[in-house]
N, C-alpha and C positions, 0 to 999 in steps of 0.2 A: 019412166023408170030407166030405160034404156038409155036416154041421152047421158042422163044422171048418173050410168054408170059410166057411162066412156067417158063423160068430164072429169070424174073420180079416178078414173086409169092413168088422164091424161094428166092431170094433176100430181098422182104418181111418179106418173116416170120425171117431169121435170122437178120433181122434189131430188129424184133418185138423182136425177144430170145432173143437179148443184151440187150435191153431197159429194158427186164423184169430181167434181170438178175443185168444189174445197180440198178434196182431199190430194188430188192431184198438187193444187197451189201448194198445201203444205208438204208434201214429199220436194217438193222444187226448191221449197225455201232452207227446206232440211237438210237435200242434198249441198243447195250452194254455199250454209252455214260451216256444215264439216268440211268442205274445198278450201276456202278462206279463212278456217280454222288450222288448219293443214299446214295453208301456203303462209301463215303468219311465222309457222313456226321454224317453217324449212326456210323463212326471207330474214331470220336472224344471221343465216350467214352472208347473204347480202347486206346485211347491216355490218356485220363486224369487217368485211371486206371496203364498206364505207369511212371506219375509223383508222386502216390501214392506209389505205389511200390519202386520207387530209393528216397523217402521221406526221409527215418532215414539212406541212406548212411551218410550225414553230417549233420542233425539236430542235433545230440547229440552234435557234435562239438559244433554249434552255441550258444546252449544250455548257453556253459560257457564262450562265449567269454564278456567280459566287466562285470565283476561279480560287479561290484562296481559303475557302470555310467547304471544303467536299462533304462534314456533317448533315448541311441544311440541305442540299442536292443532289439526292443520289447520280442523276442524268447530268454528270459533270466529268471533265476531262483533263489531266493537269495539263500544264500549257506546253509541254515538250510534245502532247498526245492531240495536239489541235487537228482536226481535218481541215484537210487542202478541199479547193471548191470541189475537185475532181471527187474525191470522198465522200462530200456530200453528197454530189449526183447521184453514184454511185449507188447510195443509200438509198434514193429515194424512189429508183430505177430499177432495184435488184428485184424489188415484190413483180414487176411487169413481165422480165426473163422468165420468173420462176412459174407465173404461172401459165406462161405459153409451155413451158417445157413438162409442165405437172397435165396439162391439158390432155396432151395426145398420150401421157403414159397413163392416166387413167381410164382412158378409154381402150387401151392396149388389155388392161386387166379388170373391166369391169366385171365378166363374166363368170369373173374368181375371187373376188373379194364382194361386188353388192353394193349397190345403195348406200344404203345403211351404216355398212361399217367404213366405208370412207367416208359418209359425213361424221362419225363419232372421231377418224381421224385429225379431219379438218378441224375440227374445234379443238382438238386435243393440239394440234400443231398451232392454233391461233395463242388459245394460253401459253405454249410456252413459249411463242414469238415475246407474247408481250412483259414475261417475264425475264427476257432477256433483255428488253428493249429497256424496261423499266431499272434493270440493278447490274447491265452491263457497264462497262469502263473503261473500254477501248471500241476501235474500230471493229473488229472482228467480231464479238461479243452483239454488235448494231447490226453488220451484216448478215451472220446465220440469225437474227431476230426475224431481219426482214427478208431473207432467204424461207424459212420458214413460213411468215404470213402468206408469200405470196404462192405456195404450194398448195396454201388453204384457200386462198382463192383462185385458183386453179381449177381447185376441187369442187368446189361451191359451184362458178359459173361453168363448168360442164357437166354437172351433177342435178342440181337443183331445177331449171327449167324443164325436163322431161321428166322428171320427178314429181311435178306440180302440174306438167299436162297428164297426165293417169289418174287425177284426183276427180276430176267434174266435165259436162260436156264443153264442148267449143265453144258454146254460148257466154261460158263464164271465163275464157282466155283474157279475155281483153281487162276482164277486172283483176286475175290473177296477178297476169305479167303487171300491172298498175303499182300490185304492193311489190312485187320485189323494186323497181325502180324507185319506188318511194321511200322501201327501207336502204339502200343505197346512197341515196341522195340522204335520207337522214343522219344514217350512221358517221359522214361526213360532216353535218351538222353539230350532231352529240360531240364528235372530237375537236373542231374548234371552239365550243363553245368551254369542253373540261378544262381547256389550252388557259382557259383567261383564270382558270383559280391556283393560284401559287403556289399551292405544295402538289408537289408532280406526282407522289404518290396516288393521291385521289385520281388526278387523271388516269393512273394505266388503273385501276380497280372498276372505274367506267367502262374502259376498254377491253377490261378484263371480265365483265359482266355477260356480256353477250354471247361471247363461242362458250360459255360456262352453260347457260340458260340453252343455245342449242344443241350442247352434250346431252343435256339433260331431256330434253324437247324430245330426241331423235331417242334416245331409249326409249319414247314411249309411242313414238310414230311405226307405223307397219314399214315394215321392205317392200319393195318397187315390184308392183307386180310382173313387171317386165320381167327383171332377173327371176323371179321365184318358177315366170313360165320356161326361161331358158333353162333351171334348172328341174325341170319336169315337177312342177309345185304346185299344179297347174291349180286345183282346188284350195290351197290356198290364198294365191291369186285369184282366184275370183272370190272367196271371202272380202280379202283385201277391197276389192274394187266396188262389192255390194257396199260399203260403209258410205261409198260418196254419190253410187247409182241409184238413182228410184227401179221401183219396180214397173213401169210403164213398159209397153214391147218395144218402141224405140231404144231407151235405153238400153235395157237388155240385149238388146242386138247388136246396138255397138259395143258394149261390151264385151261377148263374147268373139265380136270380129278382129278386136282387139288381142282377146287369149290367143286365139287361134293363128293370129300375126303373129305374137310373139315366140309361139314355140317353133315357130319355121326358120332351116338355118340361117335363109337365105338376112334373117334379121338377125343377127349375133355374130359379131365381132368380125363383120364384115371389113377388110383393109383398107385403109381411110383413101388410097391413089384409086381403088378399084372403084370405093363409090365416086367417085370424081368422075373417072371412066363410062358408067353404068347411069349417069343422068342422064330423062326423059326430059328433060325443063332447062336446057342449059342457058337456052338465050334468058333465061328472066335469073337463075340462078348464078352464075356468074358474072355479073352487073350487080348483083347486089351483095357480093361478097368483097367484092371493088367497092361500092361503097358503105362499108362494113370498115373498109379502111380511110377513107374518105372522113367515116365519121371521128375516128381517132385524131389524124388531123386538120379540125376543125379547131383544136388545142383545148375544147372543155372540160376533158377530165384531164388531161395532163395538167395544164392549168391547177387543177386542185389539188395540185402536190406541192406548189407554191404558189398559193392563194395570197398569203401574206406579205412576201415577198413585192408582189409584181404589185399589189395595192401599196406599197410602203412606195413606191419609184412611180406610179400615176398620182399619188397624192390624193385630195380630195376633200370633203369637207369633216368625214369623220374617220377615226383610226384605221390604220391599215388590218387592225383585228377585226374590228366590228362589222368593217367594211366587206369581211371575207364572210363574215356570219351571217352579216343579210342575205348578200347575193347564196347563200347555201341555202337558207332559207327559205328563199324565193325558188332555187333549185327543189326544194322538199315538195312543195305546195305545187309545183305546175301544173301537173298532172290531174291531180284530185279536183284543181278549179277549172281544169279543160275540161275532166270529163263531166264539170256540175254544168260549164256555162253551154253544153253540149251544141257547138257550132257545127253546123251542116257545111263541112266542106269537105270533100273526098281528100282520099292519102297524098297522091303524087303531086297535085297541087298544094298541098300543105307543105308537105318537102318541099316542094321548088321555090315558094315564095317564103316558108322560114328560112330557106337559106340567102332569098338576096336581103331580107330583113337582119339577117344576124349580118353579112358582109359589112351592110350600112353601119351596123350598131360597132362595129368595131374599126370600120374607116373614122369614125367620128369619135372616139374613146382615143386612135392613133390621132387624130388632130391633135386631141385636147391634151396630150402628151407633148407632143410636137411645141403648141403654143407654149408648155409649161416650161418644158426646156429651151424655148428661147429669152421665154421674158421674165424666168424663175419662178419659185412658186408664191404663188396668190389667192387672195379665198374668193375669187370669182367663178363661177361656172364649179362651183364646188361638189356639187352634185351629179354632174358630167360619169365619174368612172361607177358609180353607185349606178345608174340609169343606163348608162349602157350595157355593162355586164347583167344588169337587174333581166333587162330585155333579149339577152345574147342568151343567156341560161333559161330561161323562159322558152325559148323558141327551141333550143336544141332538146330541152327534155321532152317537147308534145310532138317534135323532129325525128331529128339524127340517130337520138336516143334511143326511140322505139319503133320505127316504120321501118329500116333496113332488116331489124330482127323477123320483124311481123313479113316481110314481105318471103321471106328466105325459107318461114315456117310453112306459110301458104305455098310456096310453089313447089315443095319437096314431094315426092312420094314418101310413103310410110315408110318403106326400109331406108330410106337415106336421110331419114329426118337426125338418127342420132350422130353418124359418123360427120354428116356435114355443117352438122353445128358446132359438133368439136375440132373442125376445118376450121371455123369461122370463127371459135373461142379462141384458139391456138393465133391467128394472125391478127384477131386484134388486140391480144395481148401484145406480143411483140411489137404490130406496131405503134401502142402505146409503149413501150419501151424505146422505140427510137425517138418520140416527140417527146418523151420526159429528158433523156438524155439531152436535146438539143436546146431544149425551154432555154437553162442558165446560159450555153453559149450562145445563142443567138441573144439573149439579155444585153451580154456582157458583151458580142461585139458589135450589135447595133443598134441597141438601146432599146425601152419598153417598146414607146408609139410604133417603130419599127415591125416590132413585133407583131401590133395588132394587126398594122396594116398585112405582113402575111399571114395571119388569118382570114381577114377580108378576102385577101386574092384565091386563098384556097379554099374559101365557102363558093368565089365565083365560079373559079372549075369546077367545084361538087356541081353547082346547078349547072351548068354546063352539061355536065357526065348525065345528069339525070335527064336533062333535055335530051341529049342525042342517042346514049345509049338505052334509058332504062322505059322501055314500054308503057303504057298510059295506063294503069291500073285501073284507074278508076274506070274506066272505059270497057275493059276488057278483064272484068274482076274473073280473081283465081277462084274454080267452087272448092268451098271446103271438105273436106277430110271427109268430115261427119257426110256431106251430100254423097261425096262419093261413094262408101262405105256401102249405105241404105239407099239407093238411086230410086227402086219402085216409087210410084204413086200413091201409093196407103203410107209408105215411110213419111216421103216431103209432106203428107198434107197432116200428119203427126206431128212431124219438127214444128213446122208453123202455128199449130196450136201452141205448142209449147212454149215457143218465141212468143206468144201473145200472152201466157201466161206470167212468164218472168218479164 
């Protein structure tokens, strides 16, 4: 009888371990539903900041189509009101100024406005961008459109990223940060693809669809528990932050280390020179802010301000439209089939060798330009500007795109994470605004193939830069946040269940 009962106990308890460990699975799955529910809604502004961007591929087009019937086109110009190339740049350059300049003032005032209420701005300034874009008439009327947009995404990329890390633990980062780059690359997509349907109206009510949907999204999302603890809320904030936390003592513990972070001064509205000053990580930190700029010019999103353009002057086998839709497409998708085809190969070796892979892909797209313009255009090698750009955007999205960000998050300490990402938002907008501005002059005075070829040459210095200056990560991995936070022995060997969990 005795043994019979301890088998009965023992029986017991591992009924009980499974139940507790079911139930665990579904709090984890629970938690990381409402994270990704969250960040789907807060990465419509990454989407609409996506259709800003692929804006002036074909607007200039439309510009002059029906010069003589202004009824059929609203997006029409009389011909005394034509823009010079200068104008266009101008246009297409203005959203990169505005949101280096919206960067650092919104960080100057987050403390006093919220979350919250600059994202219901940003969308509110995204629709009226695009209803000026759409039933303006002149130059001026395009300018504050895109003056406008690019406040909003301003807003958006210094807003939305630490907005969407407060949702879920570290473990779910890598999936998070996935969709906003994915709805980015889309929203790019969605606007070349409205660009091919003739009546322009439709196209900006697509355009116009999205900062509508995340006006609406963000009335129903909570405020950033961060502000709510700056503003002594503190109980609210942690309402807020139970929605996305299980009840496990790990999580709970980061959580509350987090409240407790954020009502301290030393994290609010710290002066953006001083956390520059005040960095414990400089050597891995400033190398990666360098190539932060590095990544801008690489020319891949600048590029996608004239997609159409620069495909119309490589030629190739299919339309300079279609030809911009794929390569976006393939932009869409990179990411989502890296992380399915889950290749084992560390970060800084993935940077170093996408980047002499992308050099290649565009020394040889510069060739195939080069031949075109010597022996004119022909339908051989038609597929040449398709396959290399197909490969060049490829590589930069599972690259350039995302492991300079990721590497900048890891090596920050907690109080410098927000000031020095709006350092880092701030300069690579700008300098996406000098490689937009330079895109059409260098076009115009040394032709496309030209062109690529100085992309090739400054992908080789990026690997360069990353050979000599930026330390071997994968070798000497940064510990995360989360480790640090919870260091005990009872914590780490809680994470690690959990990691085995999800």
């Amino acid at each position: 009888m005795g043994s019979v009962g301890r088998v009965k106990q023992s029986s017991r308890r591992m009924l009980s371990s499974n139940d507790s460990m079911e139930m665990q699975k579904r709090c984890r799955l629970a938690e990381k539903l409402t994270a990704v529910q969250f960040t789907v809604v807060a990465s419509l502004g990454y989407l609409s900041v996506g259709t800003m961007v692929a804006w002036s591929c074909n607007a200039f087009t439309k510009v002059y189509i029906n010069l003589d019937d202004l009824t059929q086109q609203r997006l029409t110009l009389t011909r005394g009101d034509e823009l010079s190339q200068n104008q266009r740049t101008s246009l297409a350059a203005t959203p990169a100024l505005a949101a280096a300049i919206a960067a650092v003032v919104v960080y100057k005032l987050y403390y006093k406005v919220g979350t919250k209420l600059f994202m219901l701005m940003a969308a509110s300034l995204m629709i009226a961008s695009n209803c000026l874009l759409s039933f303006g008439t002149s130059f001026w009327f395009f300018s504050a459109g895109r003056a406008l947009a690019g406040i909003s995404a301003g807003i958006c990329y210094t807003l939305i990223p630490p907005y969407v890390d407060e949702f879920g633990s570290k473990q779910f980062k890598p999936l998070l940060d996935s969709v906003l780059y994915v709805q980015f690359a889309l929203g790019i997509l969605i606007q070349l693809m409205s660009d091919l349907i003739p009546i322009t109206e439709f196209s900006s009510v697509i355009s116009s669809a999205f900062p509508i949907f995340l006006f609406i999204g963000f009335l129903f999302l909570p405020e950033s528990a961060r502000y709510l603890c700056a503003t002594q809320q503190v109980n609210h904030a942690r309402a807020v932050l139970k929605k996305t936390h299980t009840n496990d003592a790990l999580s709970i513990q980061v959580m509350e280390n987090n409240l407790n972070h954020w009502q301290q001064c030393k994290y609010m509205a710290v002066p953006l020179l001083e956390s520059l000053r005040k960095l414990q990580n400089s050597r891995i930190v400033y190398p990666t802010i360098l190539l932060i700029v590095f990544q801008q010019f690489t020319g891949a999103i600048p590029a996608m301000f004239y997609l159409t353009r620069i495909f119309t002057l490589s030629h190739g086998e299919y339309s300079p439209e279609w030809t911009a839709i794929y390569v976006a497409g393939i932009f869409t998708i990179s990411i989502p089939v890296y992380r399915l085809l889950n290749f084992k190969i560390g970060d800084y070796k993935l940077l170093l060798w996408s980047s002499f892979l992308m050099a290649t892909a565009m020394a040889g797209l510069g060739w195939h330009c080069h031949v075109q313009g010597m022996r004119g255009h022909s339908d051989e090698y038609g597929h040449i500007p398709l396959l290399c750009s197909g490969i060049f955007i490829f590589l930069y999205a599972i690259g350039f795109q995302r492991l300079p960000w990721k590497w900048l998050d890891e090596s920050l300490e907690e109080e410098n994470v927000f000031p020095l990402r709006t350092i880092a938002t701030a300069i690579s907008w700008a300098s996406l605004y000098v490689c937009v501005r330079l895109v059409p002059t260098l076009v115009t005075f040394i032709g496309v193939g030209w062109l690529f070829w100085n992309m090739s040459i400054v992908l080789l210095f990026g690997a360069l830069f990353i050979m000599v200056v930026i330390p071997n990560l994968d070798r000497s991995a940064i510990q995360s946040k989360t480790l640090a936070e919870c260091s005990s022995s009872s914590s780490s060997s809680n994470l690690e269940a959990m990691e085995h969990v999800v």
